[in-house]
C-alpha positions in Angstrom: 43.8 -65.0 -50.8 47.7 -64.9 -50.9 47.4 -64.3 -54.5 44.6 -61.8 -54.2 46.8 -59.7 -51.2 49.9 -59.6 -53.7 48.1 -58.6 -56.8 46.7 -55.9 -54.6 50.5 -54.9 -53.2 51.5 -54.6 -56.6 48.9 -52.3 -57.5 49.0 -50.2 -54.5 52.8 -49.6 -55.0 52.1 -49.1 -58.7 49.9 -46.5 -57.5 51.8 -45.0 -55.1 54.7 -44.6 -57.2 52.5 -42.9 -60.0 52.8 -38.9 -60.4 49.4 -37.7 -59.4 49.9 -39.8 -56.3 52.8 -38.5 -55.3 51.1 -34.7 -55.1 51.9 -33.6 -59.0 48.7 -32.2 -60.6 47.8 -31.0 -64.1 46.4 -27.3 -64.8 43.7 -27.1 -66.9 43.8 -23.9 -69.0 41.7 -22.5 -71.8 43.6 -19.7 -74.0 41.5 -17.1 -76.0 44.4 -16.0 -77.3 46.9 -16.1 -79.9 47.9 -20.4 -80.1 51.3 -19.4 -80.7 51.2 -17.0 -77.3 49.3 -20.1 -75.8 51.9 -22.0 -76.4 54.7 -19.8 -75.2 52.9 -19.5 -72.2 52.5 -22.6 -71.1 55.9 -24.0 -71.6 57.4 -21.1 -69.7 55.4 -21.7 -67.2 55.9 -25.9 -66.9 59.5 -24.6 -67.2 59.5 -22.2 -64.6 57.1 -24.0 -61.7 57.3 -28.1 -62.9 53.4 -27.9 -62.8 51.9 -29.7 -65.9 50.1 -27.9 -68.3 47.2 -29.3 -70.3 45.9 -26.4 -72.3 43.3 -25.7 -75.8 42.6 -22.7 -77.3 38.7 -21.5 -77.4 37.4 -17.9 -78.2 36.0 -16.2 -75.4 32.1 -16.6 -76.8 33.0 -20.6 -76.6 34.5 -20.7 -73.6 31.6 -18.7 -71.6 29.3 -21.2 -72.7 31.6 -23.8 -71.7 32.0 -22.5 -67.9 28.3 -22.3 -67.6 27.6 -25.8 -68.8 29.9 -26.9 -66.1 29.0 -24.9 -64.0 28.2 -27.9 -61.4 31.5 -29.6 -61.9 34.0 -27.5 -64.0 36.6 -28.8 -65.8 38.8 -25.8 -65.9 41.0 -24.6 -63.9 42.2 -21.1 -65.6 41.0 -18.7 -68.3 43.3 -16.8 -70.0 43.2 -14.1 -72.3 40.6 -13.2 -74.5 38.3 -10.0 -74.1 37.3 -8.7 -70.7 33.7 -8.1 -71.7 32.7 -12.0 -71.2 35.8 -12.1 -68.1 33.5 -10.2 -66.6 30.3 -11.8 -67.5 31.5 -14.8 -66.0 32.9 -13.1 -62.8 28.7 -11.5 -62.1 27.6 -14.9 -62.6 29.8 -16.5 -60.3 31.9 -19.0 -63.0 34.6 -17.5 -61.2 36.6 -16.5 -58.4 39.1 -14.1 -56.7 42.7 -14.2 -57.3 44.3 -12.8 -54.8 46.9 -11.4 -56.4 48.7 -7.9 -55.5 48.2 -5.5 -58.5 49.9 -2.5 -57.2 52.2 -2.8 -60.4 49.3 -2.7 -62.8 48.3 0.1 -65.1 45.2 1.7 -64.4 42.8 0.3 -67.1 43.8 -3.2 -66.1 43.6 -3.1 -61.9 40.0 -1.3 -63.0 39.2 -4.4 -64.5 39.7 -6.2 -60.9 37.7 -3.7 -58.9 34.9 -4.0 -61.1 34.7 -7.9 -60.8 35.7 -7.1 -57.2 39.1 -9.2 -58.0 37.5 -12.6 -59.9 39.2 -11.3 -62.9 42.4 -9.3 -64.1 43.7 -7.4 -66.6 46.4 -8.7 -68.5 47.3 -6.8 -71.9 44.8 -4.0 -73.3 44.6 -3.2 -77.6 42.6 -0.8 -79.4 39.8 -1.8 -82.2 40.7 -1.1 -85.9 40.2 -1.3 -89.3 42.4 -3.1 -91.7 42.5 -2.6 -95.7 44.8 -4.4 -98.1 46.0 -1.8 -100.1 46.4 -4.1 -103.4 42.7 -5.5 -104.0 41.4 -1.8 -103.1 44.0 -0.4 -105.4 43.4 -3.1 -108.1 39.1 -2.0 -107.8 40.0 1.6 -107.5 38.2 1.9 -104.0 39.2 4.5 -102.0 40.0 2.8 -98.3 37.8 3.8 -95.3 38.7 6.1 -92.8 35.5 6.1 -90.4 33.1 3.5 -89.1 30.5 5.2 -91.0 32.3 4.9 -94.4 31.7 1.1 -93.8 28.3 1.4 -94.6 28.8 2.7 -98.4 28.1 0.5 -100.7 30.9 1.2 -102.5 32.5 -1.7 -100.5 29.7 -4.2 -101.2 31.6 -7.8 -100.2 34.6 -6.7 -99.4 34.2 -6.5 -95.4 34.9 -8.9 -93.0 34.1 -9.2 -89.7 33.8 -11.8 -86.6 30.6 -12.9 -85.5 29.7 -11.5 -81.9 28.4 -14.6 -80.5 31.5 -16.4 -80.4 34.2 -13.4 -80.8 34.9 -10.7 -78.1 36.9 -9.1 -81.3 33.5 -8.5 -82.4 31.2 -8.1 -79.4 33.6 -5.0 -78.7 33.1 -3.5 -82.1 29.2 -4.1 -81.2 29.6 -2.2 -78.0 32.0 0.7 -79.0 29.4 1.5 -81.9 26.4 1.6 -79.3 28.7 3.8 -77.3 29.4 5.8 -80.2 26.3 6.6 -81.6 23.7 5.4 -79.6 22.0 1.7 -79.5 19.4 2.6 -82.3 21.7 4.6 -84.8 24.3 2.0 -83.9 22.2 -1.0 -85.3 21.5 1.4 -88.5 25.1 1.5 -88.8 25.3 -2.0 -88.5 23.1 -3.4 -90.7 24.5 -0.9 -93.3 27.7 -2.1 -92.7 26.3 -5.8 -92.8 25.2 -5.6 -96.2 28.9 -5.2 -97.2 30.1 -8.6 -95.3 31.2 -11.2 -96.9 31.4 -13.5 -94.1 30.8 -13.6 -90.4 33.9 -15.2 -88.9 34.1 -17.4 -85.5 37.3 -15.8 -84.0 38.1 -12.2 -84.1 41.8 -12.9 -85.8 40.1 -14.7 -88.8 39.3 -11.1 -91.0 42.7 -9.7 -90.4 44.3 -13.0 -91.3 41.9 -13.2 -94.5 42.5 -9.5 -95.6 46.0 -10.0 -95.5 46.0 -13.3 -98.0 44.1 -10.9 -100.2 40.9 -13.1 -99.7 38.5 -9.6 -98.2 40.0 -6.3 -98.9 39.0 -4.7 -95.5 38.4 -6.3 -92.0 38.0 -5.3 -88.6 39.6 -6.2 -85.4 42.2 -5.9 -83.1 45.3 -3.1 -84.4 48.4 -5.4 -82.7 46.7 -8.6 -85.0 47.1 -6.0 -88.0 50.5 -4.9 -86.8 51.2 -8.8 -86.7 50.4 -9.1 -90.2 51.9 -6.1 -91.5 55.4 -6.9 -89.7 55.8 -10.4 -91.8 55.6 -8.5 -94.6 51.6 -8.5 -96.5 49.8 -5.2 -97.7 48.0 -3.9 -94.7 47.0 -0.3 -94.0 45.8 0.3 -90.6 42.9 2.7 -89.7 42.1 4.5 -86.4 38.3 5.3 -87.4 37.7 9.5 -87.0 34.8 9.0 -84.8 37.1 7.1 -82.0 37.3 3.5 -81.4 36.8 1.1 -78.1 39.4 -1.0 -77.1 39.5 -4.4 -75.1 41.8 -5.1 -72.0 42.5 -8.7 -72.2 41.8 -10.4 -68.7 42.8 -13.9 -66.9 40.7 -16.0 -64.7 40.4 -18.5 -61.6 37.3 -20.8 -62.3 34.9 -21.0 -59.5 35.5 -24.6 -58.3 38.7 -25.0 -59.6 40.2 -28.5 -59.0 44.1 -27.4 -58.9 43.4 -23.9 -56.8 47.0 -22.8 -56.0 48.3 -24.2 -59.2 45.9 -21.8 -61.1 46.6 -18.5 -58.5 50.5 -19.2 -59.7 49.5 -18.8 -62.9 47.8 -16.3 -62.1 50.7 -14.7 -60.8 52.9 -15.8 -63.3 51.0 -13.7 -66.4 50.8 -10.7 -64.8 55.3 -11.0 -64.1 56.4 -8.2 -66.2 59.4 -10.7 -67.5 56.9 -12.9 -68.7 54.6 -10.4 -70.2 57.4 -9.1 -72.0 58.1 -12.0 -74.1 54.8 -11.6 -75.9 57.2 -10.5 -79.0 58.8 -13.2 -79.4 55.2 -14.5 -80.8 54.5 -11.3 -82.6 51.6 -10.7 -79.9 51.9 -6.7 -79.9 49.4 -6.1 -77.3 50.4 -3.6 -74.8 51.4 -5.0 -71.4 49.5 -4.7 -68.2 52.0 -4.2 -65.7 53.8 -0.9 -65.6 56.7 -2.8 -65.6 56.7 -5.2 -68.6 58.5 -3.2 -72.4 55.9 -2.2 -74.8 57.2 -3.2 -78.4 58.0 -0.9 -80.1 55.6 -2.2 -83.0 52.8 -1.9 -80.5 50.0 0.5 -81.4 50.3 3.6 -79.1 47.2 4.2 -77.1 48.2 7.6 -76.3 48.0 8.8 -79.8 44.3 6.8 -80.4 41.4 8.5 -80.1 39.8 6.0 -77.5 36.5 6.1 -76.3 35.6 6.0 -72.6 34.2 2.3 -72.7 32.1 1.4 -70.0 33.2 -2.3 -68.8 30.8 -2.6 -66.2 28.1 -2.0 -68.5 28.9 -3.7 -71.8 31.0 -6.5 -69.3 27.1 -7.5 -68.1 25.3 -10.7 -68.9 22.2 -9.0 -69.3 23.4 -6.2 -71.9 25.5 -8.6 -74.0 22.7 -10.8 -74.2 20.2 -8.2 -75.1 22.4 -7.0 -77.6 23.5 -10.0 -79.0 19.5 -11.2 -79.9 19.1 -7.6 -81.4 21.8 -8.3 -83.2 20.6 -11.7 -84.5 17.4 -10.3 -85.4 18.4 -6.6 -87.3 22.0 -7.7 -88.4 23.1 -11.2 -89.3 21.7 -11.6 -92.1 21.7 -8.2 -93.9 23.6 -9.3 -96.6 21.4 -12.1 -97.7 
């Protein structure tokens, strides 16, 4: 018994002396976006509050299906950035919760964002949909670049498109919404299947096409304008297109998980990402997304939203489980495989 008690001592004051016992925690975050912004991100904020900081990086399509497998017992604790399409999604089907947080500093487009999901999400940066063309492979085929969605769908530019796939990629689920907005659902899919002959390849993430236009790999992708400016800035080929029939545009949100273990570790984070000193230091990763509080600098590389042609996108509508599921099995069905 002696031995027994003293074995048990040791462990106790083993575990007493351990972190998590003493009242440290770990926040779990998933990123959708940039890794290197990830990155910045968390060590700022380990810097900046001592919390720990256990964090992947998952596109928004992933981690939706992630918070509604564990839905019972999540294993998140924040979702940050990434499209607010599926933020919102999430936020109707109660994967998360409210924040809390003041947003009297917030532009307009991103404290909309929080009285839609009546404050489960918020936005954090917002960047307007594009198209991309290197201007060496369409010089070197003689193809004239794009200048409207619609030119997409000549074949002129058979195999030369890329493009995420909407399932996992809000990159591309916003494309998919801005042309139904644009056009109308029926002439939208048209579009798209037209479009889909000339795909070379569905990517998984939204940054992928931009990434693979600039190696020279596609000649023409669509995505996100600040991943283009990105490119452009380290020096490849890019041309950037505002298409002439208007384009949609994505405010990129951050969320509290419903049931999150580490509650006031994840509303500091919370906090934290919408500080206009922290948003500002998005440049120092090349993220050129503009800012979501009124008080963060805009790079000067950022695309400027004011001089966009920018649909009115409806987030309440396209940010609903039930019209990105409809539209995602139409899109299955009519688009996927058009190139085949």
């Amino acid at each position: 018994m002696k031995t027994k008690f003293k074995l048990s001592a040791t462990a106790l004051a083993i575990a007493l002396a351990s972190p998590l016992a003493a009242g440290a925690s770990e926040l779990k975050v998933v990123c959708s976006a940039g890794q290197d912004w990830c990155d910045l991100m968390a060590n700022a904020f380990e810097r900046e509050t001592g919390i720990d900081v256990a964090m992947v990086r998952k596109s928004t399509g992933e981690t939706l299906a992630q918070l509604r497998a564990e839905a019972s017992n999540p294993k998140i604790d924040v979702w940050w950035g990434g499209t607010g399409d599926p933020h919102l999604i999430a936020a109707a089907e109660g994967l998360t919760q409210p924040s809390d947080v003041d947003t009297s500093e917030l532009l307009a487009w991103a404290a909309n964002i929080s009285k839609i999901s009546d404050g489960r999400t918020v936005g954090i940066y917002a960047g307007a949909l594009g198209i991309a063309y290197n201007v060496e492979i369409l010089e070197g085929k003689d193809i004239p670049p794009p200048a409207c969605w619609k030119d997409l769908a000549d074949p002129i530019y058979r195999g030369e498109i890329q493009v995420a796939n909407p399932n996992s990629s809000g990159t591309a689920y916003t494309e998919l919404a801005t042309l139904v907005q644009l056009f109308g659902e029926d002439d939208a899919y048209k579009l798209l299947t037209e479009i889909g002959r000339n795909v070379n390849q569905y990517t998984k993430t939204g940054a992928a096409p931009t990434k693979a236009a600039a190696r020279g790999e596609t000649g023409i992708s669509i995505g996100f304008m600040h991943s283009m400016v990105r490119s452009i800035s380290t020096g490849f080929p890019l041309k950037i297109v505002a298409p002439c029939e208007g384009t949609g545009y994505e405010v990129g949100a951050v969320s509290i998980i419903e049931g999150a273990h580490n509650l006031e570790e994840a509303k500091k984070w919370v906090e934290f990402s919408l500080d206009p000193a922290i948003q500002s230091r998005s440049v120092e990763v090349q993220s050129f997304q503009v800012p979501s509080n009124s008080k963060a600098s805009v790079a000067p590389e950022s695309p400027d939203l004011a001089t966009i042609k920018l649909i009115d996108y409806d987030f309440a509508t396209y940010g609903s489980s039930e019209t990105r599921s409809r539209l995602l099995d139409r899109w299955d069905d009519e688009v996927k495989n058009a190139s085949e």
